[in-house]
N, C-alpha and C positions, 0 to 999 in steps of 0.2 A: 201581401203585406205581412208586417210581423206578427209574430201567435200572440194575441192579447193577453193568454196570460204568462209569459214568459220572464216580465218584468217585474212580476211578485216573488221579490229574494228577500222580504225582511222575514225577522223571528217572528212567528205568527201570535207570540206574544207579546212582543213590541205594538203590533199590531194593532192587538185588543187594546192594547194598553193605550193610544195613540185614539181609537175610537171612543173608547171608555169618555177619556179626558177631554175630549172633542161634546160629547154630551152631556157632560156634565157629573159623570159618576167617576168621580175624582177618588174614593174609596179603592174601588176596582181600581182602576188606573195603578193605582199606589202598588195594590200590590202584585201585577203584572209589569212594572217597572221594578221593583226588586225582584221579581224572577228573572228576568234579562239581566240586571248586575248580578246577580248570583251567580248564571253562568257566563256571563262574558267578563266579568269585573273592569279593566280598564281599560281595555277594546276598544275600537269603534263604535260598535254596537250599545259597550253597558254605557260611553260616557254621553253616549245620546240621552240614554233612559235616566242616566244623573241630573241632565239637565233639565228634562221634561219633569222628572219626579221633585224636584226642586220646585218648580209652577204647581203641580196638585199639590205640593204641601202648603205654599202659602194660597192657595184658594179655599184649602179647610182650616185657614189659619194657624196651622202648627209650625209655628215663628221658629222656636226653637230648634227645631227636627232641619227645618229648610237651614236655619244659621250654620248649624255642623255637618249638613252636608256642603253647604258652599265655601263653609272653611278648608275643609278634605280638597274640592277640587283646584281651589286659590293655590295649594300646594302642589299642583299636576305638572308632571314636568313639562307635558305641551302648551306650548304661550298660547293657542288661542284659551284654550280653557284655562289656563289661568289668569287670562286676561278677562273674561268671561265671570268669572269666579270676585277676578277682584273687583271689577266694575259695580258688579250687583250687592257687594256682601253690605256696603255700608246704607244701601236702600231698605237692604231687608232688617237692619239694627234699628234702622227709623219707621218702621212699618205702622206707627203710630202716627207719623204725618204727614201733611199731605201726598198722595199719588205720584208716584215719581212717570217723568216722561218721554221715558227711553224707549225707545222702540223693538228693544232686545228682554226687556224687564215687563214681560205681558202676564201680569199676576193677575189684572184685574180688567177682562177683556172691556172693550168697546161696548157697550150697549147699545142697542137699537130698537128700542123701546120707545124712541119720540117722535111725535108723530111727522107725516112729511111735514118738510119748510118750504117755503114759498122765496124762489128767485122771481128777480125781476128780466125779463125777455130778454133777449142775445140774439141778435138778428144772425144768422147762418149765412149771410150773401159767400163770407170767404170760405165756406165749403163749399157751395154750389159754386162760386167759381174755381175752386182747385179740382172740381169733380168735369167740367166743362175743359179747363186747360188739360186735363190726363184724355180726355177724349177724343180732342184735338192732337195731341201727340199722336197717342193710338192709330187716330187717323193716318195722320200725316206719314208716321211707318209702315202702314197697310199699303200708303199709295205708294211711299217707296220700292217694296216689295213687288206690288201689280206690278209699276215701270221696271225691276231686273225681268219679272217673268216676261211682258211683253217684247222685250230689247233681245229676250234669247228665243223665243218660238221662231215660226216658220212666218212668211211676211203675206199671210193671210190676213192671221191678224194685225196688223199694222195700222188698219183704219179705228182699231182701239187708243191707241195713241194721242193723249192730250185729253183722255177722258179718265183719265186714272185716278183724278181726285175725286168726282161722282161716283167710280164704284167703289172706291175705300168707304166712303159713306153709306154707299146705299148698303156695305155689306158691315159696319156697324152697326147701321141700323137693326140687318133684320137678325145678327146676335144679339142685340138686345132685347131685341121685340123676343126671340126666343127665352132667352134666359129669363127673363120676366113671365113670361108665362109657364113654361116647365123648370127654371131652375130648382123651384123646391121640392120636385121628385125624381132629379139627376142628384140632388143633395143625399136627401133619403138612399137613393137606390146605389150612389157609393160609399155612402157609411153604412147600410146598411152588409155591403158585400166586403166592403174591408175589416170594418172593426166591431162587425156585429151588434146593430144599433138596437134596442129594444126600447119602448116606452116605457116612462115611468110614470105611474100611476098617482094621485094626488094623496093617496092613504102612504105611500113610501114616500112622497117626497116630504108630507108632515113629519114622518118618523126624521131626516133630517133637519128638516127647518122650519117647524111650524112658521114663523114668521115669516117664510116666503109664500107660502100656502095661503095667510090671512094679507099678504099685501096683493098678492094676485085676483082675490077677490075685493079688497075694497075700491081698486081701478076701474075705472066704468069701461065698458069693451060695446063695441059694437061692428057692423058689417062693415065700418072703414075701419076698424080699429080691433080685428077679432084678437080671440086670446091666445096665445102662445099656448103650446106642446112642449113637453120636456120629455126629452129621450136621453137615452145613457150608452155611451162607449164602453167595449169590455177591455180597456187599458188604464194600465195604471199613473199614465202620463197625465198629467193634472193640465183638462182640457176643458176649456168652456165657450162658445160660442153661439150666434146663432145666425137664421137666415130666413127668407121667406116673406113675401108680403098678404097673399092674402092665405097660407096655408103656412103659419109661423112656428117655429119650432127654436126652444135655446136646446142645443145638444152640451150634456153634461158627462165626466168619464168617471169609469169607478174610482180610477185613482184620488179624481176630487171630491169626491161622495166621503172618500173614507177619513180625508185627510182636515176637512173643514168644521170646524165651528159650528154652528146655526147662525150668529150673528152675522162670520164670516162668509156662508153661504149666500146669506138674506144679498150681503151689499155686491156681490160679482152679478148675482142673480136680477138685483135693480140694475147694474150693469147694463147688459142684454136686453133687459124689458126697454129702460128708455132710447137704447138702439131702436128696436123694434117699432113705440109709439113714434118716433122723432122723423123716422126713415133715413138716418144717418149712414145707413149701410147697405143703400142701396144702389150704389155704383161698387163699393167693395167687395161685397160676397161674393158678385158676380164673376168678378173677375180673377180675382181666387180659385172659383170653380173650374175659372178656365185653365190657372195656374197647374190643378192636380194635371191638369195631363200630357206636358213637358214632366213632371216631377214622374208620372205614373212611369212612364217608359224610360228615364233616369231608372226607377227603382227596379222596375222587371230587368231592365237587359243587366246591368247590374250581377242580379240574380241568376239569370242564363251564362251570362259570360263567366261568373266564378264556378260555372261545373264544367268550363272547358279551360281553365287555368291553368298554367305550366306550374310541376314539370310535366313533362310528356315522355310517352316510351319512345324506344328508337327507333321504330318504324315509319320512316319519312313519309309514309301518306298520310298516316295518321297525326303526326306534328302539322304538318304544314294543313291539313283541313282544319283541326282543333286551333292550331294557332289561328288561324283568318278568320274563324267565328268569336275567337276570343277579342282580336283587334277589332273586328267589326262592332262586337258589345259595346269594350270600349269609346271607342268613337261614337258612337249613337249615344253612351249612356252620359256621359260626361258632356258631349255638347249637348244634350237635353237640360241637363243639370243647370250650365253655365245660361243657358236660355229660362229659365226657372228664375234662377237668381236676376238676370237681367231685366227682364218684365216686372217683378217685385220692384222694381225702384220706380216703377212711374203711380205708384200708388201711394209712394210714401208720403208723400205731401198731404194726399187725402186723409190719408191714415191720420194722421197726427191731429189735424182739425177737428177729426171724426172723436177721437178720445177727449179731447178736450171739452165737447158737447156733454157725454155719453157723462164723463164725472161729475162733470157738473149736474145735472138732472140724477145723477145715481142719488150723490149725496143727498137731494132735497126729499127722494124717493124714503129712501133710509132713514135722514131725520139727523146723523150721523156722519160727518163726514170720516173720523176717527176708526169709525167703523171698517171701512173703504180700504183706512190704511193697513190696518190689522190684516186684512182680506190679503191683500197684497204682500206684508211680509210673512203672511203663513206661505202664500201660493209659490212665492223664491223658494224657503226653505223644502218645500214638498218638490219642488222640479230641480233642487238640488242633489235630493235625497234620490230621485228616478236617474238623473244625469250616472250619477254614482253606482248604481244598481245596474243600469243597461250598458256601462262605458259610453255614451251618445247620448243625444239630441234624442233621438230616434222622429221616427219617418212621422207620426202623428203631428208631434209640436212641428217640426221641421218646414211642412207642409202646409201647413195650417196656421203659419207665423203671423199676419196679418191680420186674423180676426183674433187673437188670444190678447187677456188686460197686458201682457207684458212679454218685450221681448225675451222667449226661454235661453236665451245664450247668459242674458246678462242676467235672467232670474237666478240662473244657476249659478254664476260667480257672486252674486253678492247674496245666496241665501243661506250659505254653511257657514258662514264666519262672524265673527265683531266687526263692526266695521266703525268706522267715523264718520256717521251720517249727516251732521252737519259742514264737512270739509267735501264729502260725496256730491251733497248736494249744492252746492256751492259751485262745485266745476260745471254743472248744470245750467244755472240760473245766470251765473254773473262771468262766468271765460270769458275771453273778449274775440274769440273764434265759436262760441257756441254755437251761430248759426251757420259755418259751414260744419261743422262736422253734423248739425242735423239734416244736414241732403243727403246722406246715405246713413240715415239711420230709420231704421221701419216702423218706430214706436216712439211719439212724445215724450219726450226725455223727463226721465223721473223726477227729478229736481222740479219740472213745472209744472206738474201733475202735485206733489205733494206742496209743493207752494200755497199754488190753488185754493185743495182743500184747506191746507191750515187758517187758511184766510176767510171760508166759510164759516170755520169755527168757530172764529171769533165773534163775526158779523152775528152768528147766531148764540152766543155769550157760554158756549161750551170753552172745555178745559181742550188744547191743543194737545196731541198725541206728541206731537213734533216739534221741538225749538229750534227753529229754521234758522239760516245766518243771514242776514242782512244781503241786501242785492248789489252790493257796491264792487266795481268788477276790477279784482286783481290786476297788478302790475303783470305785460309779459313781454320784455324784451325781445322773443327772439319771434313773436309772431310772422314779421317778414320773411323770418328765414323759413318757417314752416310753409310758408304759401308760395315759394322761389319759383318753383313750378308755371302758377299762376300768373305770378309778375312775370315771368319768362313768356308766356306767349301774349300778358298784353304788352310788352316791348317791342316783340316783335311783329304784333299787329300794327304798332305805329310808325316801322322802319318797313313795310310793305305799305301803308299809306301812302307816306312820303316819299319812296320810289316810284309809286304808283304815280302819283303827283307830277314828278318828273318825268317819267313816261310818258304822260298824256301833254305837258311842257312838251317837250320833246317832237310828237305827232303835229302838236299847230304849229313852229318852227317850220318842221317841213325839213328839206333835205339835208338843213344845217347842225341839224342834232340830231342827224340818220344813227350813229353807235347807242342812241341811249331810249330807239323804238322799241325793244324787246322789253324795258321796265313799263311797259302801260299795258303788261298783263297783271294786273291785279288777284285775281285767286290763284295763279302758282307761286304769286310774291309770296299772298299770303301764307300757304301750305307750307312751304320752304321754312319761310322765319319761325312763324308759330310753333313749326315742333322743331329748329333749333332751339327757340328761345324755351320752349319745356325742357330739352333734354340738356343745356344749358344753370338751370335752373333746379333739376333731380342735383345735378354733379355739384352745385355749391351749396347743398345737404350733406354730402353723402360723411363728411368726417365726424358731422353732429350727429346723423345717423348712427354710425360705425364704430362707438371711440375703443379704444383699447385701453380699458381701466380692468384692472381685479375686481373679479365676482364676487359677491355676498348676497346670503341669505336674508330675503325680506320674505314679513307675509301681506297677502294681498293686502291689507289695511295701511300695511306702511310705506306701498307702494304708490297708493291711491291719496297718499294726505296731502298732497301740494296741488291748492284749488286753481293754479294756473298750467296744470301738467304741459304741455303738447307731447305727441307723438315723437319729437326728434329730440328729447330728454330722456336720451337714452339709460335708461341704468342697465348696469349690468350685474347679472343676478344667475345666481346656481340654487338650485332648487333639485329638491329629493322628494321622488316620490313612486307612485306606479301608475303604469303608461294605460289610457282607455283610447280604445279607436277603435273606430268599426272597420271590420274586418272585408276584403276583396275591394270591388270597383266601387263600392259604395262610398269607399276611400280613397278613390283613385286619384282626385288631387290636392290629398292630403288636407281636406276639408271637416275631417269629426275628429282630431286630436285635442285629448283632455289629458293634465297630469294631474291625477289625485294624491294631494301632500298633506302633512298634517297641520299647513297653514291653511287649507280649503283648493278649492278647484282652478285649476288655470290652464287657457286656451293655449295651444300651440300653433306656430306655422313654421313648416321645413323648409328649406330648398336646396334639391341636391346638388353635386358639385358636378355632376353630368346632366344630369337628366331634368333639371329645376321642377317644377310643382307635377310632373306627370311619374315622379319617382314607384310611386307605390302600384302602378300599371304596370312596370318594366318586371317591380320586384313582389306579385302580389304576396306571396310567400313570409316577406319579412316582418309588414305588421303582425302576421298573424303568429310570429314568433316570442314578437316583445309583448304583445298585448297582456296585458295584466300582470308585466314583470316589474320588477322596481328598474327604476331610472334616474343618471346625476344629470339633471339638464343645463347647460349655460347659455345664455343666449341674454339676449336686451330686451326689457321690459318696453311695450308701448301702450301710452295711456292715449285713448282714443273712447269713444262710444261705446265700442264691445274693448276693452282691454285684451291684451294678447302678449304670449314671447318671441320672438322670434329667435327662432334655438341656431345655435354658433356650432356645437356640439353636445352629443350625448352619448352617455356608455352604459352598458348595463352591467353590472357588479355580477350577475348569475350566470351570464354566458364571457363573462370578459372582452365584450365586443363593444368596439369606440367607433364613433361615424361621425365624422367632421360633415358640416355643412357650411352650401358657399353663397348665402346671402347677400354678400358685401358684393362677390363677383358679379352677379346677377344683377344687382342696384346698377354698378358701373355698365354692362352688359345692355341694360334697359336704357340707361341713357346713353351711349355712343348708339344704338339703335334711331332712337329719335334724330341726334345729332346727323344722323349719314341720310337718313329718310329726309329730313328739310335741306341736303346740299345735292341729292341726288335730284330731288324733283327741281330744285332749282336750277340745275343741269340739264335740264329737259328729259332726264334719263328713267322718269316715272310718269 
């Protein structure tokens, strides 16, 4: 795994500075953020510390100090910060009245100070049943599984045959009977060996948050209900979860240690606890646990395969042995990977239920729903700031995506920048496709997460952190045309009906309708139409897909304002910046590209004009040339769940090297695919 401390690249007195202000010693803070502008001045680095040092001025009230410093940055020639700058300067002129309640303007943290509040009960059936339906699938693909392995052995076993669904079960069963009883010292015994887990003691964990220290004691605990363990990761990836039923543990990482509040500690902290009391994570942990080990051997061979990387000398034994351990890595490491991410999708359902509980109960824990939120956008900005540091995700967050308050892909595009949280969240709440794009998304979409809370607030007659927008769900015309797909194969499920139909006409007729016996095979009907009518239905996207407009510069905020986005709204946008990807098979299907711009972070996806997503296997050498150069990207903006580019072309100014990518070809490629697969099988020829 990677060296824990690797990912510590800020100024170490940024650092202090960041801790300082975190505790409260807003003096210190101050002037540990003018040693950073002094020597970084208008950097990266110093206009972090302008903006931070901005918040410890109005927390010791020096009005004046913070006004002239946010007049200086109003004048920056980077739009975020001057957007930044102008946003807040006429709050901080008013500082006399009431609290303003921006979510970006955190002079006056969240308190959490009042005592719990008291919900009224929420019956849980729809998590016990998405935890029973994920079960049942598990099953149902374990039995699948059994039936290839029985169908290719030797015909010994044969009289196994028709019992496949009793051992997919029985063998559910006793992984769970197992993971329930030693899961939580396979927990321990792999963080312990990856990322160096150590206990944190209650005298250190008061040094960060006494208030998590005094709510852990006012909790009543007993032998159904023992107390939690805190242990600490030695990463600086802002990491919090936990696991365990009767030997309970929230694991916490340095990087969040350093980066939190006390307040903000207290509410991720209630987080985890009412996981723990509620037992809402006990079909997830588990299977998580199982996740690390598809992902561990993703990572190892990975690791193996890049010390046997081309080039190679020209000694043909040696090429050809180093090549076939290098394809072999490959191939193990990446179908591991792609098995990783695949399995993550049958938990997502649970997942999402599970957070909805877990808020609920946090806030009332806290007292604070506000609180919660604070938690949350410090926790973006801190996995923004590691995203940036590491070029990556890295393997902790990555790994671990499931049990963390939020997905780190999208912590990290929305924690570096301004954004329009009310328009953000809006695409959320009220799209009128919001719930499909929540079946591949792994985390309750934040729009209905901070709904929620703001709506406790009130109930409980606090001041809302958040001016939420109204639930009433945008116009969007082209919704049909995003689903074509969809509507393609339920078309064609209803022209395999109705052949089908005929067919079976056909059979009781008897010799008189002998040409039209072959249509009362119903599942090759089906197979045939369904994936013409998808690939069908790719191809009457693909121009809304693909358009050929002129590129311009957006920043992520400008890109994000239209609360009825879809994905096939296409814009097309050139973007500057410097390229983050991790480097060898880790990247091998072009799955960690990050362009760091001075509009904030944005996701990449390539695909090459030969080789489509296996590009960086063929060429591992290339990443690792661009990586941390600057780059002019063009490609189409897609607003989705996780936002993304998808690059057209890009060139790097330092090596004068351009690389066209073929996206569009690939889209068309994928659909005549589908198209030939539903007329071949219909052809008897599959």
């Amino acid at each position: 795994m990677p060296d824990p401390e690797s990912d510590f690249r800020l100024d170490p007195r940024y650092v202090a500075g960041l801790a300082a202000f975190n505790r409260g010693d807003y003096q210190l803070a101050i002037a540990a953020f003018k040693a950073v502008i002094a020597s970084y001045g208008q950097r990266r680095e110093g206009l972090k510390a302008h903006l931070h040092l901005i918040k410890a001025y109005a927390h010791t009230h020096q009005w004046q100090e913070a006004i002239d410093l946010c007049q200086l940055l109003a004048r920056s020639p980077l739009p975020p910060i001057r957007a930044w700058a102008q946003k807040h300067l006429p709050a901080l002129e008013r500082y006399m009245d009431e609290e303003p309640t921006s979510p970006h303007l955190v002079f006056v943290a969240a308190k959490a100070s009042n005592p719990p509040m008291e919900l009224r009960q929420v019956p849980r059936i729809y998590l016990w049943l998405s935890q029973g339906a994920t079960l049942l699938l598990i099953a149902w693909l374990l039995q699948g599984v059994i039936a290839v392995i029985l169908s290719e052995v030797n015909e010994q076993l044969g009289v196994l045959q028709g019992w496949e669904g009793l051992m997919a079960w029985f063998l559910v069963g006793c992984l769970g009977l197992g993971l329930l009883s030693g899961g939580s010292w396979l927990w321990s015994w792999r963080l312990s060996a990856c990322y160096g887990l150590r206990p944190v003691s209650p005298g250190e964990l008061e040094e960060y948050s006494p208030e998590t220290v005094m709510l852990l004691g006012r909790l009543p605990w007993s032998w159904w209900q023992p107390r939690p363990q805190v242990a600490c990761l030695m990463t600086a990836a802002p990491v919090i979860f936990s696991y365990g039923r009767w030997q309970r543990r929230i694991i916490v990482s340095e990087g969040l240690l350093r980066s939190l509040s006390r307040e903000e500690l207290l509410a991720l902290m209630a987080t985890e606890i009412a996981q723990l009391r509620l037992g809402l994570n006990t079909l997830v942990t588990p299977l998580v646990l199982l996740l690390q080990l598809p992902y561990d051997v993703y990572y190892w061979c990975s690791r193996w395969g890049d010390r046997h990387a081309p080039p190679y000398s020209r000694q043909w034994q040696q090429r050809l042995l180093r090549g076939t351990v290098y394809g072999l890595c490959a191939l193990l490491s990446q179908g591991s990977y792609l098995l990783f991410r695949g399995l993550e999708l049958l938990c997502f359902w649970s997942n999402q239920l599970r957070q909805y509980y877990s808020d609920r109960q946090a806030a009332a824990l806290v007292g604070n729903p506000n609180t919660l939120v604070m938690a949350w956008l410090r926790l973006m900005e801190v996995t923004a700031t590691a995203v940036r540091a590491q070029g990556e995700i890295g393997a902790s967050l990555e790994s671990l995506r499931l049990l963390l308050p939020l997905n780190p892909t999208q912590a990290a595009l929305w924690g570096d920048q301004p954004l329009d949280w009310p328009v953000l969240l809006q695409w959320d709440t009220a799209h009128p496709l919001r719930y499909w794009f929540r079946l591949t998304s792994s985390h309750r979409p934040l729009g209905l997460r901070l709904q929620a809370l703001m709506t406790y607030a009130r109930q409980w007659r606090l001041d809302p952190l958040l001016s939420l927008p109204s639930a009433s769900s945008p116009r969007c015309q082209r919704a049909w045309q995003q689903l074509a797909p969809f509507w393609g194969a339920i078309a064609g499920l209803v022209v395999a009906l109705i052949l089908t139909g005929i067919g079976q006409l056909a059979l009781w007729l008897g010799p008189v309708a002998f040409p039209l016996w072959w249509l009362a095979d119903g599942l090759t009907l089906a197979r045939g139409f369904i994936a013409i009518g998808i690939g069908l239905g790719l191809l009457l996207r693909f121009n809304a897909y693909y358009p050929l407009r002129q590129p311009q510069t957006y920043t992520l905020s400008q890109l994000l304002h239209y609360p009825s986005a879809l994905p096939l709204d296409s814009i097309t946008v050139e973007l500057k910046g410097r390229l983050c990807a991790a480097k060898g098979l880790r990247n091998a299907l072009g799955q960690h590209l990050w362009l760091e711009t001075d509009h904030g972070l944005f996701l990449l996806r390539c695909w090459h004009r030969a080789w489509g997503p296996i590009w960086p296997i063929l060429e591992p050498a290339y990443l690792k040339t661009l990586s941390g150069r600057s780059l002019v990207i063009r490609g189409w903006f897609r607003r989705g769940t996780l936002p993304f580019v998808e690059v057209q072309e890009w060139h790097s100014p330092d090596h004068q090297r351009k690389r066209l990518w073929a996206a569009p070809y690939w889209a068309i490629a994928t659909a005549t695919l589908w198209i030939l697969y539903g007329i071949m099988t219909l052809l008897g020829w599959i």
